[in-house]
Residue frames as qw, qx, qy, qz and C-alpha x, y, z in Angstrom:
[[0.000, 0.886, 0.464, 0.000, 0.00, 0.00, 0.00],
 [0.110, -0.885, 0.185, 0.414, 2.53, 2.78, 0.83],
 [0.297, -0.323, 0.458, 0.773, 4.65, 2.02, -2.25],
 [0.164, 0.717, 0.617, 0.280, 1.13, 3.05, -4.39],
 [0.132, -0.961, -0.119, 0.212, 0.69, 6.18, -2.08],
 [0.185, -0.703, 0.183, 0.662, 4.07, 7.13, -2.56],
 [0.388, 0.278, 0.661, 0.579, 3.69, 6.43, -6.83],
 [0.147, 0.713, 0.487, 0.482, 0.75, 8.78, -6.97],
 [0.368, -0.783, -0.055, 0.498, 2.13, 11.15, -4.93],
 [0.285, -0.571, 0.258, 0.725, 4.74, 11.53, -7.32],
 [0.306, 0.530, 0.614, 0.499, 2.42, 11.98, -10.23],
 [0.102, -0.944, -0.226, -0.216, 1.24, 15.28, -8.78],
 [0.445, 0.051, -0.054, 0.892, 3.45, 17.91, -9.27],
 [0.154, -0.620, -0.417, 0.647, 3.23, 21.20, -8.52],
 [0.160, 0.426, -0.255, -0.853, 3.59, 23.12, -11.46],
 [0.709, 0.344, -0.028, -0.615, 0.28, 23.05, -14.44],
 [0.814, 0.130, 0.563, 0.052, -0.47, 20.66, -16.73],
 [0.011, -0.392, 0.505, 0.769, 0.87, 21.27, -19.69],
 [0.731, 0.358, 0.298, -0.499, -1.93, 20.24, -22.29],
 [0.639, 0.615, -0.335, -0.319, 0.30, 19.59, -24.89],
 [0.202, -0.344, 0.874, -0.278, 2.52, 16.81, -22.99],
 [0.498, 0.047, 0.811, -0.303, -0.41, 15.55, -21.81],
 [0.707, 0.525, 0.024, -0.473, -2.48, 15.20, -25.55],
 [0.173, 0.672, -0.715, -0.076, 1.25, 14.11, -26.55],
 [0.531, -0.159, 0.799, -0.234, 0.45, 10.66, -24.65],
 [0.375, -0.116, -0.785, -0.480, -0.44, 7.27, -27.61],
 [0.645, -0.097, 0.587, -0.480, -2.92, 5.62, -27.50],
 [0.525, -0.072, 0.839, 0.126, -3.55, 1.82, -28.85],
 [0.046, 0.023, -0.650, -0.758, -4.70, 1.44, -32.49],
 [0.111, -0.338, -0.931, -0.084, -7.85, -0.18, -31.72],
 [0.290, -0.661, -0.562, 0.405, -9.06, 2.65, -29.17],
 [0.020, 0.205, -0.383, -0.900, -7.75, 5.19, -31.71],
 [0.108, -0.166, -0.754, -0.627, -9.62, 3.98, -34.51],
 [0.184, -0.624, -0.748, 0.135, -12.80, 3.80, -32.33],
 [0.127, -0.749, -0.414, 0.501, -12.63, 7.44, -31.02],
 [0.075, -0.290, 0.209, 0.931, -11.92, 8.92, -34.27],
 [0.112, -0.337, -0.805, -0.475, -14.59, 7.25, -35.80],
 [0.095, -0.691, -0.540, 0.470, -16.90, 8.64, -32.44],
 [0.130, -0.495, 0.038, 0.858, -15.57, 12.35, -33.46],
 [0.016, -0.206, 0.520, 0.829, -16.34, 11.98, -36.64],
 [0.023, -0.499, -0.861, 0.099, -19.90, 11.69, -35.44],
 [0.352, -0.577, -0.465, 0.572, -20.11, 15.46, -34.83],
 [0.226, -0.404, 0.484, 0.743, -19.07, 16.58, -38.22],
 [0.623, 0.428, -0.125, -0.643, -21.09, 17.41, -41.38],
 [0.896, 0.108, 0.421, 0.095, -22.10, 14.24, -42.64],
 [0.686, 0.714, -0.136, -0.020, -20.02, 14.99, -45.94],
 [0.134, 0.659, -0.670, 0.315, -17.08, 15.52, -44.31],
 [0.542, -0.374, 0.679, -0.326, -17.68, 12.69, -41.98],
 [0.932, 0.173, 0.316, -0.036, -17.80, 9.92, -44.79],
 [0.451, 0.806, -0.344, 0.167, -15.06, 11.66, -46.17],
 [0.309, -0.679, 0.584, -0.319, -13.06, 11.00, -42.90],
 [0.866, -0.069, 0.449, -0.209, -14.53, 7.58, -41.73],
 [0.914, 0.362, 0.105, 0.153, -13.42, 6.16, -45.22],
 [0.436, 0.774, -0.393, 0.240, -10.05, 7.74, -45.09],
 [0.173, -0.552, 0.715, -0.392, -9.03, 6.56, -41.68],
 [0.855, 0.097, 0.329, -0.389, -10.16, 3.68, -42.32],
 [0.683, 0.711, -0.145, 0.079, -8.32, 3.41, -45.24],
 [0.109, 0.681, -0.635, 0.349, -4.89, 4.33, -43.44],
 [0.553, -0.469, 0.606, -0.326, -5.50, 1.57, -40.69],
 [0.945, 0.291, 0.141, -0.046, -6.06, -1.16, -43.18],
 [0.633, 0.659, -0.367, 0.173, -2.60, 0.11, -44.91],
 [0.112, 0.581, -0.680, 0.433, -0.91, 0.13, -42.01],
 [0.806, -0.429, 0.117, -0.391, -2.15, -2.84, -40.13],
 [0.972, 0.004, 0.021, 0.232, 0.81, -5.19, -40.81],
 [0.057, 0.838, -0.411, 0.353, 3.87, -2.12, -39.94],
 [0.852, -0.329, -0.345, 0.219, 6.34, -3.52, -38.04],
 [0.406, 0.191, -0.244, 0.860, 8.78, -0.82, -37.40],
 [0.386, -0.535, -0.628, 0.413, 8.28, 0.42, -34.32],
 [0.026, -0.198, 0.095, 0.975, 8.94, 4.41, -35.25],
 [0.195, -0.119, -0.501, -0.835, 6.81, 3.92, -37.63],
 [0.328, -0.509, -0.780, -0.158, 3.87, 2.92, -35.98],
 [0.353, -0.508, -0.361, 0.698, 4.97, 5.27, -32.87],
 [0.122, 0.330, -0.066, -0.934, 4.41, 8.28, -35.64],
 [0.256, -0.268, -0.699, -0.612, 1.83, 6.91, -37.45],
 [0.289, -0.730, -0.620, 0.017, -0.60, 7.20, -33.72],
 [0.315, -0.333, -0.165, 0.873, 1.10, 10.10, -32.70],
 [0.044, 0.055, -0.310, -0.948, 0.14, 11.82, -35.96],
 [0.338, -0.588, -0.628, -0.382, -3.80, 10.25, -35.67],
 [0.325, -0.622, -0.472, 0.534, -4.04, 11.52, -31.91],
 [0.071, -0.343, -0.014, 0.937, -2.75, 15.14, -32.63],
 [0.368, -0.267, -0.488, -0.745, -5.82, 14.89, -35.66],
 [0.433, -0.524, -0.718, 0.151, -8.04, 13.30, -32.84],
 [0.256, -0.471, -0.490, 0.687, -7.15, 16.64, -30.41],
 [0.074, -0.114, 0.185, 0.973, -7.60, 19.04, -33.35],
 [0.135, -0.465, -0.812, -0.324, -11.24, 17.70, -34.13],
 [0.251, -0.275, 0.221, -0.902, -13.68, 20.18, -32.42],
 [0.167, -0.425, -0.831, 0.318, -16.26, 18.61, -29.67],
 [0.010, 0.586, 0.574, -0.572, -19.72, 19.91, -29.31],
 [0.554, 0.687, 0.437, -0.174, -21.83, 22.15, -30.81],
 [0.336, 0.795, -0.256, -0.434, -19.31, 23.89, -32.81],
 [0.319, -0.099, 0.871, 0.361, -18.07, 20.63, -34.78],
 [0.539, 0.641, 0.537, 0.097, -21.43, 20.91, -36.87],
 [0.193, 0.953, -0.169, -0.159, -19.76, 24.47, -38.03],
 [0.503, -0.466, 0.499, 0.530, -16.00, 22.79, -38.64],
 [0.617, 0.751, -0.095, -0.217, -15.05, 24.06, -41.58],
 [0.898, 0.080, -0.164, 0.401, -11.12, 22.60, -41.32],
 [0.433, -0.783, 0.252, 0.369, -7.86, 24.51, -40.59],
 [0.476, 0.844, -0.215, -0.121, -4.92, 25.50, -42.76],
 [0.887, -0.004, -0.155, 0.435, -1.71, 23.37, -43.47],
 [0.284, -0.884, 0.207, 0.307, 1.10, 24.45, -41.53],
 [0.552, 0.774, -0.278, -0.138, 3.96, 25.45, -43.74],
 [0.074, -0.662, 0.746, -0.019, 6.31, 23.83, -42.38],
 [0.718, -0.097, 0.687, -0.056, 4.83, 20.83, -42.60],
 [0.689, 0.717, 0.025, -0.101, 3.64, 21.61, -46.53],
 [0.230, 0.874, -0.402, -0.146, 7.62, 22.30, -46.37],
 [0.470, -0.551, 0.666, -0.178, 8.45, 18.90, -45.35],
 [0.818, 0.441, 0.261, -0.262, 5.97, 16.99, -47.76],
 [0.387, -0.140, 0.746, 0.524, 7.98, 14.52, -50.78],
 [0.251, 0.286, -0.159, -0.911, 6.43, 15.21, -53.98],
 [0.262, -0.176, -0.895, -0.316, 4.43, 12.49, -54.11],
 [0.266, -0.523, -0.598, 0.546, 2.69, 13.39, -50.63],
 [0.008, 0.375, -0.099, -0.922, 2.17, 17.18, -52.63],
 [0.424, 0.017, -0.612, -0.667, 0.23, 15.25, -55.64],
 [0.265, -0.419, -0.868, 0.006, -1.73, 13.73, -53.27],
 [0.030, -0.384, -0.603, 0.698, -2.75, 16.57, -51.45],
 [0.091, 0.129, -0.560, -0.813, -3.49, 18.21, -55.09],
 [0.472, -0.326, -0.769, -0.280, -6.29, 15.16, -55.76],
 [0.399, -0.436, -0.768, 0.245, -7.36, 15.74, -52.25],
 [0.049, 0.480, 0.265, -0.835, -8.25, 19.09, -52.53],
 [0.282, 0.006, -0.605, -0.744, -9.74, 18.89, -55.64],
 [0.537, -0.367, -0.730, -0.211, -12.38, 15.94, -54.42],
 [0.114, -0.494, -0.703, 0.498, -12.92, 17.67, -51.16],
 [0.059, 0.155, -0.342, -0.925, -13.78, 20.74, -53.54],
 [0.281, -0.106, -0.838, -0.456, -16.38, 18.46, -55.22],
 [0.202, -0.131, -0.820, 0.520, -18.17, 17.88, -51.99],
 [0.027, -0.453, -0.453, 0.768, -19.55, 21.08, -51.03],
 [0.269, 0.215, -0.530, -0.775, -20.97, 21.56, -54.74],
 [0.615, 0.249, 0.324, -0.674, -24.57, 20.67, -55.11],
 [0.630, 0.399, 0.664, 0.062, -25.87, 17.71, -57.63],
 [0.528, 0.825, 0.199, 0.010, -26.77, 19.96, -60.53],
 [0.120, 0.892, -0.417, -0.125, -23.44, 22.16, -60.27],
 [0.450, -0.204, 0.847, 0.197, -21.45, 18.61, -60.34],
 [0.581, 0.440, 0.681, 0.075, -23.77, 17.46, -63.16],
 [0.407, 0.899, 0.016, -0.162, -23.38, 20.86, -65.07],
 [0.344, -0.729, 0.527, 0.269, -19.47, 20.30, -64.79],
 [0.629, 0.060, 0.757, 0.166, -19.90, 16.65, -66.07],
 [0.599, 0.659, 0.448, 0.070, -21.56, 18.19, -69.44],
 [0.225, 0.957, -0.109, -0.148, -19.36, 20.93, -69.69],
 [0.347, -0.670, 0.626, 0.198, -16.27, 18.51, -70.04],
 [0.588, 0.337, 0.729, -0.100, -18.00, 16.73, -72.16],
 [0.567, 0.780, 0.259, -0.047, -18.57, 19.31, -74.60],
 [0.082, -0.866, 0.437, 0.227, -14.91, 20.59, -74.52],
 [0.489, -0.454, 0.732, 0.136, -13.92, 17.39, -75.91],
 [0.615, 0.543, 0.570, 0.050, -15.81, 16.93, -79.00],
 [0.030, -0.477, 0.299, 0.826, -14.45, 18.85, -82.32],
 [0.701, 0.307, 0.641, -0.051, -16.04, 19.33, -85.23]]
């Protein structure tokens, strides 16, 4: 019993929490994947089948990783998207967030042509049936000569 008390003794310190530290902490894949799927309960549905099927997507690729880095920055980098989600009522208003440059500066150019295609087709989204369907004919006609 006293070598418990004196463990959680020395968890409590005196000076704040730091938030980032503590957000900084993994967590298992399994219990990931679950609570991003939750978040992404909270989110316009568009964007939330957008999500669901992308992180989905990544856990399937990466379910057979063995390198340990890698796996250690592959949950790191889902958590820190997990803290950035918004909770509550203003997640029905998320609109996203901008890329930091430095990461944009970090990015291989293959990882650049993907973001390319992935800003195009989240583009595509927020466009209405008809204005998608007006596109579809107008590319259509640009391709006929006569």
């Amino acid at each position: 019993m006293r070598g418990t008390l004196v463990r959680l003794a020395e968890s409590v310190t005196k000076r704040p929490l730091n938030l980032q530290e503590a957000s900084a902490t993994l967590i298992p894949p399994i219990p990931l994947y679950r609570r991003l799927l939750r978040a992404h309960r909270h989110i316009p549905p568009e964007m939330r089948s957008l999500g669901d099927d992308y992180v989905k997507a990544e856990f399937r690729r990466h379910k057979k990783v063995d390198n340990p880095l890698y796996i250690i920055g592959f949950l790191s980098q889902w958590k820190f998207y997990l803290d950035q989600i918004p909770k509550g009522p203003e997640a029905a208003r998320f609109e996203g967030r901008k890329l930091d440059p430095m990461v944009f500066e970090k990015m291989s150019d293959e990882q650049i042509g993907q973001l390319y295609e992935l800003m195009h087709v989240t583009k595509d989204v927020w466009k209405s049936p008809e204005d998608l369907e007006k596109m579809g004919s107008d590319s259509g006609k640009g391709g006929e000569s006569s």
